[in-house]
N, C-alpha and C positions, 0 to 999 in steps of 0.2 A: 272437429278435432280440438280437444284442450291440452295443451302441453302439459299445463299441470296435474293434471288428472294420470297415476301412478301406471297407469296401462301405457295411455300415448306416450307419458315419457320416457316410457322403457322401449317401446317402440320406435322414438327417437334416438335414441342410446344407441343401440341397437342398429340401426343405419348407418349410425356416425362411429363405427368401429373404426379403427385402422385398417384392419385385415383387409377392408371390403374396399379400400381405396382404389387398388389395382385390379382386380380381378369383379367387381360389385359381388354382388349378394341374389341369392335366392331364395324361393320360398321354404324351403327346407330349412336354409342356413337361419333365419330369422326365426321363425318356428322353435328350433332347439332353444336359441336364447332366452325366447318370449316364457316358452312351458318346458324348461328340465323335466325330465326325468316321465315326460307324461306318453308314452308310445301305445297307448290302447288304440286301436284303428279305427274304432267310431271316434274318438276325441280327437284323435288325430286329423280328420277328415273335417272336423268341426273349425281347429286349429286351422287347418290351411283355409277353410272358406273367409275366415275373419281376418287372416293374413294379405289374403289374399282383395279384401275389401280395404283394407288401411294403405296397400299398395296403391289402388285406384283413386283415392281420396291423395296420398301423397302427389301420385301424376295428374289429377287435374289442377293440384296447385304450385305443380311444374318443379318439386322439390327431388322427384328422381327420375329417371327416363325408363326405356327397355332397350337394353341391349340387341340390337337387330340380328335376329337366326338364331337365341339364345334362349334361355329362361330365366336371364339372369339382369339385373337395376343396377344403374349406378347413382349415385347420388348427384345430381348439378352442383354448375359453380352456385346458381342462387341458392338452389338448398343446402348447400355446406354451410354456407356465411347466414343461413334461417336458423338452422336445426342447432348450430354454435352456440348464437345467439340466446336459441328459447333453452339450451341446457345451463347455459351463464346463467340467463336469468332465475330459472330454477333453484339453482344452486346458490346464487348469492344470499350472504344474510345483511340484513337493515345493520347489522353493525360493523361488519365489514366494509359495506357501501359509508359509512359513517366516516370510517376513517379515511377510507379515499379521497372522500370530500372535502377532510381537514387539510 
């Protein structure tokens, strides 16, 4: 996973909703974010397998759990204070960091 890389960070984004604080997220709900507007059934079906891969890759490195008897992720306290983090950093520019510094 590269946060910087414009897929993963949307995929981060995208986790780190408010919405999803209370109630987590599913693969559906992610899906819409990820591909607007894209409902053809074979893409769709393509959509959830690769959804559904960056889910697995999140829970082995303990950034969201599963909801027990649900289909539905919440995001941990580690990965809240990760996923923050790697979007600050994304976001920051050298020259805003600059003036901080001064």
């Amino acid at each position: 996973m590269n946060p910087y890389a414009p897929e993963d960070a949307d995929l981060l984004a995208a986790i780190n909703r408010g919405e999803f604080t209370q109630n987590g997220f599913r693969n559906r709900d992610i899906r819409a974010l990820l591909f607007p507007g894209q409902s053809i059934q074979e893409k769709d079906r393509q959509h959830s397998v690769a959804v559904t891969r960056k889910f697995l890759l999140l829970r082995a490195h303990g950034l969201i759990k599963k909801v027990t008897g649900t289909h539905r992720y919440q995001v941990t306290d580690k990965g809240l204070n990760i996923v923050t983090a790697l979007i600050t950093a994304r976001n920051a520019s050298t020259e805003f960091l600059t003036k901080l510094s001064a």
